[in-house]
N, CA, C and O of each residue as an XYZ file, in Angstrom:
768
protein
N      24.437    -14.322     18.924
C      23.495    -13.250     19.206
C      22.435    -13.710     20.209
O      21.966    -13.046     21.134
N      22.219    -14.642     19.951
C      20.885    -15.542     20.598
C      21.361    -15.447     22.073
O      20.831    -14.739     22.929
N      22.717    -16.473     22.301
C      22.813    -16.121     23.665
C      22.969    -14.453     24.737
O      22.487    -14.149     25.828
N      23.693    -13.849     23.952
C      24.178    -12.533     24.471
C      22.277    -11.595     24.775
O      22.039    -10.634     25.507
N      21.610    -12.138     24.165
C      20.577    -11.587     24.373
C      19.441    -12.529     25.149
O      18.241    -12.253     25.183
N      20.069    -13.713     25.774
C      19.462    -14.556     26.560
C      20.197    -13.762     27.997
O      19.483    -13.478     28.958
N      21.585    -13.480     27.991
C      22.506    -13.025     28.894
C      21.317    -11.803     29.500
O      20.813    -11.786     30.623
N      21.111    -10.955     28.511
C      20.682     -9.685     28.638
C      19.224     -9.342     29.530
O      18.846     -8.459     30.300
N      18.604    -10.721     28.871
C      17.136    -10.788     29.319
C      17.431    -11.658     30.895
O      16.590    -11.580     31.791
N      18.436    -12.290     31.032
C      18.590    -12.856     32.384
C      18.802    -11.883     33.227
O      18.342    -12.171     34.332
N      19.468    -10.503     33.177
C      19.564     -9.889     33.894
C      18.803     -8.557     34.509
O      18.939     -8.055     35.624
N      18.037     -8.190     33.512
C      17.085     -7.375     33.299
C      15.682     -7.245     34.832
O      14.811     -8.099     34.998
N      15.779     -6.531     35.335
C      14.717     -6.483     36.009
C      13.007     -6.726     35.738
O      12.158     -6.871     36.617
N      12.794     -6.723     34.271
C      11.804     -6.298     33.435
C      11.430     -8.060     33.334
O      12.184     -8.823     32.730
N      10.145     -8.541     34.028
C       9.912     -9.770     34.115
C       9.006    -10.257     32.748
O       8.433    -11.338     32.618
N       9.046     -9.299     31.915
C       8.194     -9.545     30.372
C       9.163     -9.161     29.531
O       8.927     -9.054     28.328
N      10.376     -8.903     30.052
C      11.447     -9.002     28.925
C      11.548    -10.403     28.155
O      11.645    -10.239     26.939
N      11.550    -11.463     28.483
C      11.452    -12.760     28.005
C      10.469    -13.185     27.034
O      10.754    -13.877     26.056
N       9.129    -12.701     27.354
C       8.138    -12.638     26.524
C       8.256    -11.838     25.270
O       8.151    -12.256     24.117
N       8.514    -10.498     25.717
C       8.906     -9.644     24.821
C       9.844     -9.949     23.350
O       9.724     -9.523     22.201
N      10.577    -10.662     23.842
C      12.079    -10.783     22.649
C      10.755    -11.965     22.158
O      10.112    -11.835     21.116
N      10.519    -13.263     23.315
C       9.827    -14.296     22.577
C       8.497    -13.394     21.274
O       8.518    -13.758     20.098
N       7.985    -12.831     21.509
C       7.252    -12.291     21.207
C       7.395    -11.570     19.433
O       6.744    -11.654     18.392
N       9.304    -10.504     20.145
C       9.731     -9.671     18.508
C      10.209    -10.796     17.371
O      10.382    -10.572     16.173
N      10.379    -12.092     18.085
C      11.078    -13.207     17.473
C       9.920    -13.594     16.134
O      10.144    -13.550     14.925
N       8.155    -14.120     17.122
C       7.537    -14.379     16.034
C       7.252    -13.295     15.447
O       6.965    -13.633     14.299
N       7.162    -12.272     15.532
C       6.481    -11.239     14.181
C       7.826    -11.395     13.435
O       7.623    -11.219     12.233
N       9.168    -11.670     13.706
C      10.038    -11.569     12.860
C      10.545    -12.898     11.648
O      11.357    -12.976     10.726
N       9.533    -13.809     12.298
C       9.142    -15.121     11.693
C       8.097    -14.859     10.852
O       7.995    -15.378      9.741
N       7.021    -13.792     11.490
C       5.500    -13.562     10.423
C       6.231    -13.119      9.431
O       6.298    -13.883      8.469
N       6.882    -11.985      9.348
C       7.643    -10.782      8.506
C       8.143    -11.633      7.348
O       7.987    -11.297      6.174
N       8.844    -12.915      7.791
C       9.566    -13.757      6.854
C       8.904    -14.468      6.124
O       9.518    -15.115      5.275
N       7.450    -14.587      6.206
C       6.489    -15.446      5.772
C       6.521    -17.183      6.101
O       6.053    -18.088      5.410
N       7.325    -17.270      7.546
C       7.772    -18.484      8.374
C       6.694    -19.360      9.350
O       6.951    -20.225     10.188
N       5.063    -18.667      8.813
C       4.116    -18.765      9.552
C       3.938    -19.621     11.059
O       3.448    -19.346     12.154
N       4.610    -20.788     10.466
C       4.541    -21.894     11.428
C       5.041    -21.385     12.583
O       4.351    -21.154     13.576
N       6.736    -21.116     12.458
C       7.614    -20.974     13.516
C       7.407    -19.639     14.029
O       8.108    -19.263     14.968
N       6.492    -18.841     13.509
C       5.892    -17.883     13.789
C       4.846    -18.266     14.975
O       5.034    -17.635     16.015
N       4.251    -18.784     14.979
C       3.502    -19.467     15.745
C       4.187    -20.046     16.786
O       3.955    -19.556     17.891
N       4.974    -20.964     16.731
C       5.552    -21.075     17.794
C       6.159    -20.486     18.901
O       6.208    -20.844     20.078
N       6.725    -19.279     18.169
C       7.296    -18.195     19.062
C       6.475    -17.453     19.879
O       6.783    -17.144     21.030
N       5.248    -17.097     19.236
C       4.075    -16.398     19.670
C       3.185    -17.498     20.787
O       2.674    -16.954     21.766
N       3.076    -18.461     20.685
C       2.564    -19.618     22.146
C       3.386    -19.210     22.925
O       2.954    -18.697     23.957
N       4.877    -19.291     22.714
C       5.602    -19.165     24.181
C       5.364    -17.724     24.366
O       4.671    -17.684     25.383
N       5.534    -16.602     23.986
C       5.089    -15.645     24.688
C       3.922    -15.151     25.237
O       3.863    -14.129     25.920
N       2.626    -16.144     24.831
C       1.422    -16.103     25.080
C       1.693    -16.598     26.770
O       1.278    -16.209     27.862
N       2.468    -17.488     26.371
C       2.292    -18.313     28.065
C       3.409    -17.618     28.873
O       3.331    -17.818     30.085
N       4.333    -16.917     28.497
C       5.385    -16.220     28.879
C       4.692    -14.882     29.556
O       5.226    -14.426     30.567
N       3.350    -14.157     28.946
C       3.396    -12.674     29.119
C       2.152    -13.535     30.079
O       2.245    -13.030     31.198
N       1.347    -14.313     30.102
C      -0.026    -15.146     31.151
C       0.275    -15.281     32.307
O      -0.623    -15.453     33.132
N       2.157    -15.229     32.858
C       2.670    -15.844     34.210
C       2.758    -14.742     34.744
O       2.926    -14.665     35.961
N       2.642    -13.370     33.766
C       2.485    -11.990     34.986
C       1.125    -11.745     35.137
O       0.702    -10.781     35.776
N       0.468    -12.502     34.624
C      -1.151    -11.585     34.783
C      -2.250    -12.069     36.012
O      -2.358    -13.286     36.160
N      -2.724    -11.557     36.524
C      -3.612    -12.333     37.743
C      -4.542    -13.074     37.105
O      -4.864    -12.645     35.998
N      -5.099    -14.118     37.500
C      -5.747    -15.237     37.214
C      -7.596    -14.525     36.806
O      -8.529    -15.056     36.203
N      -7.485    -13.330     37.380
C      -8.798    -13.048     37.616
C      -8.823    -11.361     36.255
O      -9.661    -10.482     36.053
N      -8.065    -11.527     35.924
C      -7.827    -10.716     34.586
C      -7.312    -11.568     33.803
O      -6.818    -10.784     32.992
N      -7.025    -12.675     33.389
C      -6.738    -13.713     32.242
C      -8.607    -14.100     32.510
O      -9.037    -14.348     31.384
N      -9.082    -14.150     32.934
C     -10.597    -14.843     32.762
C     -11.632    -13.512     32.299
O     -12.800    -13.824     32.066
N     -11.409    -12.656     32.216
C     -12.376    -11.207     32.573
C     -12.417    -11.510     30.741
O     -11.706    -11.889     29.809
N     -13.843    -11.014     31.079
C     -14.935    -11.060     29.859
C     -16.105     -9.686     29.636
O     -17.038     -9.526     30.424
N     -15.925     -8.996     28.742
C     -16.926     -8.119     28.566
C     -16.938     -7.239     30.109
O     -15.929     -7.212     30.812
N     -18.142     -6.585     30.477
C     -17.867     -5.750     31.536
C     -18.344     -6.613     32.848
O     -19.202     -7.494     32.918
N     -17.423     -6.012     33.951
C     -17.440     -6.731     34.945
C     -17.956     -5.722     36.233
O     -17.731     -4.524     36.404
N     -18.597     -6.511     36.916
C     -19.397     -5.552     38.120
C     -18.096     -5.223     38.964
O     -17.161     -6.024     38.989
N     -18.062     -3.983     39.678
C     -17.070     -2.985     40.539
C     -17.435     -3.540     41.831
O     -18.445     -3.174     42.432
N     -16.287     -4.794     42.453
C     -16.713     -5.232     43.975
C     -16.255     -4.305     44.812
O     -16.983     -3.783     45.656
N     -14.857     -3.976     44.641
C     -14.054     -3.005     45.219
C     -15.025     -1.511     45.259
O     -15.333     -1.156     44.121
N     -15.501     -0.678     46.268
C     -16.101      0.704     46.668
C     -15.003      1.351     45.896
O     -15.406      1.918     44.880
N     -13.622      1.419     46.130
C     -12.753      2.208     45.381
C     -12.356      2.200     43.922
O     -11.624      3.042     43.403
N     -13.072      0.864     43.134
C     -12.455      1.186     41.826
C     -14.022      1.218     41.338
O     -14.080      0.313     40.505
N     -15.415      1.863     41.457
C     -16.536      2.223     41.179
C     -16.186      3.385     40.486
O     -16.128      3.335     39.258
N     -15.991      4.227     40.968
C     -15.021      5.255     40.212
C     -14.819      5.029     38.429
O     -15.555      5.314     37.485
N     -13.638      4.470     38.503
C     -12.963      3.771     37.845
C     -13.901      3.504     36.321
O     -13.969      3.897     35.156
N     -14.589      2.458     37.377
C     -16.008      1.309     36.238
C     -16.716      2.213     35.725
O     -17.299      1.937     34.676
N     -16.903      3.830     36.435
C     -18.012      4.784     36.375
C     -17.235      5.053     34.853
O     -17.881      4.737     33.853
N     -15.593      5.746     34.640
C     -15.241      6.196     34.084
C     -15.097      5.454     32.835
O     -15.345      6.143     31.845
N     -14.821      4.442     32.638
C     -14.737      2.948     31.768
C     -15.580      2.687     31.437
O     -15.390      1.657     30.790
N     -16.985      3.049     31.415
C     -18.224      2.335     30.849
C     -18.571      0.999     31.811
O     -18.672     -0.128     31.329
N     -18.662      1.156     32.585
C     -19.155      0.095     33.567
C     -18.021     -1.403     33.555
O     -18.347     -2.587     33.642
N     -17.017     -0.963     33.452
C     -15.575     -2.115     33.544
C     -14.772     -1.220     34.017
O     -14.436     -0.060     33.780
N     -14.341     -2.829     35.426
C     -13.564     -2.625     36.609
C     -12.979     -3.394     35.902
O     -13.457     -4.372     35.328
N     -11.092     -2.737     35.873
C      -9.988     -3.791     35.596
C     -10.144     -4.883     36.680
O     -11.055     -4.820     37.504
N      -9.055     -6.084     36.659
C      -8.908     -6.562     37.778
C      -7.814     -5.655     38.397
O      -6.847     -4.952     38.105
N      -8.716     -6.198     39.643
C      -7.699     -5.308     40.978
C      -6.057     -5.396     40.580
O      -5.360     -4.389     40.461
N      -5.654     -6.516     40.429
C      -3.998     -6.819     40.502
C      -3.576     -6.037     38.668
O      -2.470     -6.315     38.203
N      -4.295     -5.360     38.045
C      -4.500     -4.614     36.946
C      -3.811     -3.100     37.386
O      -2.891     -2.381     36.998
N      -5.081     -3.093     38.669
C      -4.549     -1.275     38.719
C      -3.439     -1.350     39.910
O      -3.032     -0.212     40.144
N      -2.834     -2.311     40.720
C      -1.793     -1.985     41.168
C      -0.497     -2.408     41.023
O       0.432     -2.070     41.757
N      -0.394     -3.487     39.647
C       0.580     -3.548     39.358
C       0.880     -3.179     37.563
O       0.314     -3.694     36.600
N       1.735     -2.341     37.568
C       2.309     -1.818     36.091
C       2.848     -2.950     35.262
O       2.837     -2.975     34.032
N       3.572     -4.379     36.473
C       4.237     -5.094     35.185
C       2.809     -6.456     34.683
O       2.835     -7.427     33.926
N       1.857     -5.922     35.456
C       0.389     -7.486     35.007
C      -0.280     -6.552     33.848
O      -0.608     -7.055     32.773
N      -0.483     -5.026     34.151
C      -1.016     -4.172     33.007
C      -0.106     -4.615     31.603
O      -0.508     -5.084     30.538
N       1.325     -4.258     32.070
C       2.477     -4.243     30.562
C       2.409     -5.650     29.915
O       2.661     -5.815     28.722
N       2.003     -6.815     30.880
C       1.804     -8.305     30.186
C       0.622     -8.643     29.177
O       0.607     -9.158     28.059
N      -0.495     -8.079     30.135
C      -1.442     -7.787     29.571
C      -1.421     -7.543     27.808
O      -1.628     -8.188     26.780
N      -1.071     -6.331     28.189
C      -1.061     -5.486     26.994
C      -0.129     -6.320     25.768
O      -0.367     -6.317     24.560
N       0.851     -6.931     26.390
C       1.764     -7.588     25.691
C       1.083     -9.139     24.798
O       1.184     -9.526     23.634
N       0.440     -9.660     25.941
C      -0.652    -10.997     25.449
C      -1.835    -10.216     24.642
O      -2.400    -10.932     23.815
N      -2.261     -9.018     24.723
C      -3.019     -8.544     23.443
C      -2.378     -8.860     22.133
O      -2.493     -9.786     21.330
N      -1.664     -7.774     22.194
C      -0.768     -7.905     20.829
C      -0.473     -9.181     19.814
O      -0.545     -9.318     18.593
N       0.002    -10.296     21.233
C       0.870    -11.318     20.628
C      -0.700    -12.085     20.088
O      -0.749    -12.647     18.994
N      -1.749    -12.022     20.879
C      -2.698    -12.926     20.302
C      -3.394    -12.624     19.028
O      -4.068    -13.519     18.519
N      -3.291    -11.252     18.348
C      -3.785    -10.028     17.609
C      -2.420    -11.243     16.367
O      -2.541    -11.944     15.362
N      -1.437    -10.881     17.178
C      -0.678    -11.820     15.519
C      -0.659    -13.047     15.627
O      -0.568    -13.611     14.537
N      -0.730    -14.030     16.924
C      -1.482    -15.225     16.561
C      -2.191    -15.022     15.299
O      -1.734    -15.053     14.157
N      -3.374    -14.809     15.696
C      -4.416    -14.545     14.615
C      -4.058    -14.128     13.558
O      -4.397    -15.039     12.802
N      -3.570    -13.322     12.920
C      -2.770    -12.787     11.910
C      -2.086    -14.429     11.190
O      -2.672    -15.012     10.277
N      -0.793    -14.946     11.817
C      -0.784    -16.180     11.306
C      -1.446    -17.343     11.228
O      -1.261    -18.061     10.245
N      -2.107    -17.628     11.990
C      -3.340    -18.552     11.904
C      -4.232    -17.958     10.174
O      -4.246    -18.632      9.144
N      -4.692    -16.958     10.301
C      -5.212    -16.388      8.939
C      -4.018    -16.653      7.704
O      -4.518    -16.829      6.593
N      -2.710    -16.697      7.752
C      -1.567    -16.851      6.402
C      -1.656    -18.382      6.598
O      -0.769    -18.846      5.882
N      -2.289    -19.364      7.210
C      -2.195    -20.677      7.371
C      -3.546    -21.149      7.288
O      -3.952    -22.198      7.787
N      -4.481    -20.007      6.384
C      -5.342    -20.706      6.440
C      -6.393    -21.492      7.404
O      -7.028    -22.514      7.142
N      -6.390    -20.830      8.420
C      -6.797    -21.238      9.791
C      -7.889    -20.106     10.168
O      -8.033    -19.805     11.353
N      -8.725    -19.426      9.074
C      -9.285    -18.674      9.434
C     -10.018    -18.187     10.410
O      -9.909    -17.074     10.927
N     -11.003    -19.288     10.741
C     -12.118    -19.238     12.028
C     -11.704    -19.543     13.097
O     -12.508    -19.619     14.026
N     -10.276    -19.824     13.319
C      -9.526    -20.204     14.776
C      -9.091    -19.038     14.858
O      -8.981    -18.602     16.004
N      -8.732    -18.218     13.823
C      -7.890    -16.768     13.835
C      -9.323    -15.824     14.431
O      -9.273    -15.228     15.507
N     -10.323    -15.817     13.710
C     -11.106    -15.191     14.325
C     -11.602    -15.647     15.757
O     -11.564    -14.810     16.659
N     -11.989    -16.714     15.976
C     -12.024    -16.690     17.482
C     -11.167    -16.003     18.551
O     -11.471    -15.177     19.412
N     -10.085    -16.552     18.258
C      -8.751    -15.913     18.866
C      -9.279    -14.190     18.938
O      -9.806    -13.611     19.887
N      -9.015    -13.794     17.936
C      -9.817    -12.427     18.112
C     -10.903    -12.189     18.749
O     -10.614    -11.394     19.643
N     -12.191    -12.486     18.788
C     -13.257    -11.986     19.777
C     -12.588    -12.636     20.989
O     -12.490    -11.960     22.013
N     -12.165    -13.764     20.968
C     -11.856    -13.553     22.682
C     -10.876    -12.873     23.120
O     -10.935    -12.689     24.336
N      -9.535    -12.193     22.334
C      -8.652    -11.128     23.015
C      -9.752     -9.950     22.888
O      -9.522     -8.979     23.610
N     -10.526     -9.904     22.351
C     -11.574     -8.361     22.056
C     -12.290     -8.167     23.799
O     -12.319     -7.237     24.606
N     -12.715     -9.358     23.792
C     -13.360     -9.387     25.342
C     -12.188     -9.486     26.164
O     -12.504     -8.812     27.145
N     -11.050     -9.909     26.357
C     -10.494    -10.254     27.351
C      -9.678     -8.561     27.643
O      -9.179     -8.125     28.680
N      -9.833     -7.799     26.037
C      -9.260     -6.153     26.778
C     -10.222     -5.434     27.271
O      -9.981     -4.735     28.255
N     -11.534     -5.450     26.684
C     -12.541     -4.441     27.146
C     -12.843     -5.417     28.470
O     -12.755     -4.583     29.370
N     -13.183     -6.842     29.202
C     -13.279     -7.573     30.258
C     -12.368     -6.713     31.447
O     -12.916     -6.545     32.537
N     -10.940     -6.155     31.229
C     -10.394     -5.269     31.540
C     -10.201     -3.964     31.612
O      -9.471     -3.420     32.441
N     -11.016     -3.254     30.521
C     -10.797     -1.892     30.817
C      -9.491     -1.269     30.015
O      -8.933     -0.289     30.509
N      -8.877     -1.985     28.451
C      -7.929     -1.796     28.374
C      -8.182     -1.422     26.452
O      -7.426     -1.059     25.550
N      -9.199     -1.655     26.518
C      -9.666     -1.260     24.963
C      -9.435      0.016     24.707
O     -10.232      0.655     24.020
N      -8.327      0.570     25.213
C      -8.325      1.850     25.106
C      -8.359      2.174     23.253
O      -8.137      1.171     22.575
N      -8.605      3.418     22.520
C      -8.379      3.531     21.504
C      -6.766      2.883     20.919
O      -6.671      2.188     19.908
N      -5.641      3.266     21.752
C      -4.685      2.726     20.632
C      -4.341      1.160     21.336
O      -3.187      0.786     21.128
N      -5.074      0.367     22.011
C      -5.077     -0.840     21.988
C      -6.460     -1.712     20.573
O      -6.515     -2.578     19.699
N      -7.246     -0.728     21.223
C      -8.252     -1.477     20.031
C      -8.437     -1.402     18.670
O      -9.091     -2.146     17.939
N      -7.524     -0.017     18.303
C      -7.334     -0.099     16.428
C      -7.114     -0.922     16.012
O      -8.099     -1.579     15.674
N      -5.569     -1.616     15.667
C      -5.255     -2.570     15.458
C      -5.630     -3.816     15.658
O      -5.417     -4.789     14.935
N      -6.162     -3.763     16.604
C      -7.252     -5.275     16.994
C      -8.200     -5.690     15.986
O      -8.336     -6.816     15.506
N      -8.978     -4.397     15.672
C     -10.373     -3.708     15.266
C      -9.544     -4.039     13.852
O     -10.401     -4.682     13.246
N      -8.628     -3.991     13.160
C      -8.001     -4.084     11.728
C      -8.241     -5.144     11.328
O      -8.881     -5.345     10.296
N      -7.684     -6.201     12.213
C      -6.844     -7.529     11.966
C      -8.424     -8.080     12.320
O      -8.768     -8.963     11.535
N      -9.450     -7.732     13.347
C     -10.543     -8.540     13.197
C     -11.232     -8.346     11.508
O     -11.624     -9.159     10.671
N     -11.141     -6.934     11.540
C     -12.071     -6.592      9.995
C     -11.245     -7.586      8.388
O     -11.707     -7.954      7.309
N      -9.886     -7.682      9.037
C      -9.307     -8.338      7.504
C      -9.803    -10.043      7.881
O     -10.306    -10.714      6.980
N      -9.639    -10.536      9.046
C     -10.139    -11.904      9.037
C     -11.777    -12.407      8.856
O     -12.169    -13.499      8.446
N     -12.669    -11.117      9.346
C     -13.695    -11.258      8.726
C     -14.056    -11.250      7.720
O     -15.146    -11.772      7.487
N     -13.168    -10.549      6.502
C     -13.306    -10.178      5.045
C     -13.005    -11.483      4.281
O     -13.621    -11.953      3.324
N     -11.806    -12.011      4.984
C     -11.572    -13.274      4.796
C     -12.428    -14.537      4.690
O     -12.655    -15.276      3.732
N     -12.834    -14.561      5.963
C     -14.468    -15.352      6.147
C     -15.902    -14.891      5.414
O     -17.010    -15.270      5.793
N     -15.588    -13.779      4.013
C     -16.460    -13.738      3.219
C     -17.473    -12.661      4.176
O     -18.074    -11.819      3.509
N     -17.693    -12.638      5.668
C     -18.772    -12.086      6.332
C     -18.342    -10.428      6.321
O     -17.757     -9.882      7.256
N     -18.682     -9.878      5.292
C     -18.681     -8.406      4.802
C     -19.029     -7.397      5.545
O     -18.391     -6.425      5.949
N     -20.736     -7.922      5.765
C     -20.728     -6.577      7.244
C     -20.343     -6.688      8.428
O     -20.503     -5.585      8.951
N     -19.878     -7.478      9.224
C     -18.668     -7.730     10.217
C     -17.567     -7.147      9.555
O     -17.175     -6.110     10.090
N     -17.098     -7.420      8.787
C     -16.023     -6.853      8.401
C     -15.622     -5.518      8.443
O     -14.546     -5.077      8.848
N     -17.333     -4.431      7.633
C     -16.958     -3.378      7.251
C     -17.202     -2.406      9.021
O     -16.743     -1.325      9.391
N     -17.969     -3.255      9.619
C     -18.095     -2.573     11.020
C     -16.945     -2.366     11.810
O     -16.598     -1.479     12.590
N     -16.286     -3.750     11.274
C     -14.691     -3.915     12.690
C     -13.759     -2.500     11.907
O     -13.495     -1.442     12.477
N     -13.436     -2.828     10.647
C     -12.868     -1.153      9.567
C     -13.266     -0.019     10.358
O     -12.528      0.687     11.045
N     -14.406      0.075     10.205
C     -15.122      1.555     10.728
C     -14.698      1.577     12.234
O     -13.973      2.527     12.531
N     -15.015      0.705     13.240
C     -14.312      0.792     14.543
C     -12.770      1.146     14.832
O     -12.171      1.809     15.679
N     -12.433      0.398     13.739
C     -10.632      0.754     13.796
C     -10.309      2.128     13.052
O      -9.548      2.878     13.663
N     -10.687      2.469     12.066
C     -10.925      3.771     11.836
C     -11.339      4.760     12.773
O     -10.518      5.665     12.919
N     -11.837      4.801     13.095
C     -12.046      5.642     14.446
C     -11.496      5.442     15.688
O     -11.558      6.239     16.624
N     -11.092      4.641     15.686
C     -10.442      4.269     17.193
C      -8.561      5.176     16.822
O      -7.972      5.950     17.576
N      -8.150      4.720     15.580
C      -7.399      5.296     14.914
C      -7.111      6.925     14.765
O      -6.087      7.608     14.728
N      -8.511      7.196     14.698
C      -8.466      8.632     14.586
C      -8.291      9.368     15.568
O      -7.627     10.402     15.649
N      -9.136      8.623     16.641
C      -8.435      9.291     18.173
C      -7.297      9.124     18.717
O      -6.718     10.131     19.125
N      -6.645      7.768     18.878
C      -5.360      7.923     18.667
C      -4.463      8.481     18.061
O      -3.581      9.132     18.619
N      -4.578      8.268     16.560
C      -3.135      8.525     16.074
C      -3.776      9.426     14.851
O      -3.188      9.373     13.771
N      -4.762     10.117     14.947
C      -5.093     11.282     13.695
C      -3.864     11.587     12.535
O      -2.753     12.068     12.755
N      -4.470     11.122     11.166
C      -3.476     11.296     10.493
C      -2.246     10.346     10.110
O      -1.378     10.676      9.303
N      -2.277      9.236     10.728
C      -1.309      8.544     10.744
C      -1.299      6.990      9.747
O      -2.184      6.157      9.551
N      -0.035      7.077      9.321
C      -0.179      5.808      8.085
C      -0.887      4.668      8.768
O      -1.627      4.164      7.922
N      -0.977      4.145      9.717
C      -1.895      3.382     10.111
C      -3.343      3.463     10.337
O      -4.011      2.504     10.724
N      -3.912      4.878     10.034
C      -5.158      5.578     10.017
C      -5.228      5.120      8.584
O      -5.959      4.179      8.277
N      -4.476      5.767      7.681
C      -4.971      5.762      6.484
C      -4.739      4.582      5.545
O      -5.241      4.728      4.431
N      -3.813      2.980      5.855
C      -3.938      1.925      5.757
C      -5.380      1.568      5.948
O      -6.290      1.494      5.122
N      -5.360      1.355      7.306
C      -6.826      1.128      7.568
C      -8.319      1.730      6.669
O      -9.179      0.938      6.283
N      -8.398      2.955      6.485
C      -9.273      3.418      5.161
C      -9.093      3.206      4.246
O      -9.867      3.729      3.445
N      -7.751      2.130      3.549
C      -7.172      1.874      2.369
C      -7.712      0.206      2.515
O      -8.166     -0.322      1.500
N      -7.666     -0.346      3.408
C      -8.485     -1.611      3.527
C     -10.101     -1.773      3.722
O     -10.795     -2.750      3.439
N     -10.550     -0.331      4.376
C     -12.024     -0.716      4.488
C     -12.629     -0.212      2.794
O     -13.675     -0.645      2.311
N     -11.789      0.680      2.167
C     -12.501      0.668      1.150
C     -12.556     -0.491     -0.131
O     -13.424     -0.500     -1.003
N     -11.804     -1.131     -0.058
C     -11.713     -2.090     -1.105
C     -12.765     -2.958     -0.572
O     -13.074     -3.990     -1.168
């Protein structure tokens, strides 16, 4: 299987296909409760989905001043964050992007089943800045973010961090996906 789907990803036009499988591999290691090798899978796609992204959106932090006259606009519409440039004209550095969210969102996730709490949370505030640094915190990027920060804070005992990141993902939730078992998970975790 392994190879036929090495075959598959060799041929594929899709340059985060590689990351991608690396990527379904560790959650399918988290799933198993395989934490470690979970982890492992999830580094290589960290560094797998990093080789599409421009150097100047892997560094972007919180909001960034609009150099470009044409993406002011943009920053206007975003709350004062300009993606990086190589952001808004290429679809496959956005799809990596988005892809190194995720994978670092379950980093963290296993780092937290290993007991690695405060590395798990770091990991988190800095993918937190490195999507809004971009312009990418959109609601259904930042729910789930906003979850997995509130359960590792709960973890770390720090309660009102916790119940704030809940309430953010709750709402971020609601605009997205109104109604949806992942809406109401999420209100099933902030209330306990």
């Amino acid at each position: 299987c392994g190879r036929s789907v090495g075959q598959l990803i060799d041929r594929t036009a899709d340059p985060t296909a590689h990351a991608r499988f690396l990527q379904y591999r560790g959650v399918d290691k988290f799933n198993r409760s395989q934490f470690n090798e979970a982890l492992g899978y999830l580094d290589q796609a960290d560094k797998a989905y990093a080789e599409n992204i421009p150097a100047d959106a892997l560094n972007a932090k919180g909001a960034q001043q609009a150099s470009n006259p044409f993406t002011r606009g943009t920053a206007a519409r975003l709350g004062g964050v300009t993606p990086a440039e190589g952001l808004l004209t290429d679809p496959i550095a956005e799809t990596a992007l988005l892809g190194l969210i995720e994978v670092r969102r379950a980093k963290a996730s296993a780092l937290r089943a290993l007991r690695r709490v405060k590395e798990a949370d770091d990991l988190l505030v800095a993918t937190s800045e490195l999507a809004r640094g971009n312009g990418v915190d959109r609601p259904i990027v930042a729910a789930p973010l906003y979850r997995t920060m509130g359960v590792t804070a709960a973890a770390l005992g720090a309660h009102e961090p916790a119940i704030d990141r809940f309430t953010r993902s709750a709402l971020n939730y609601q605009r997205a996906m109104p109604g949806s078992r992942a809406q109401a998970d999420t209100n099933l975790q902030y209330a306990d």
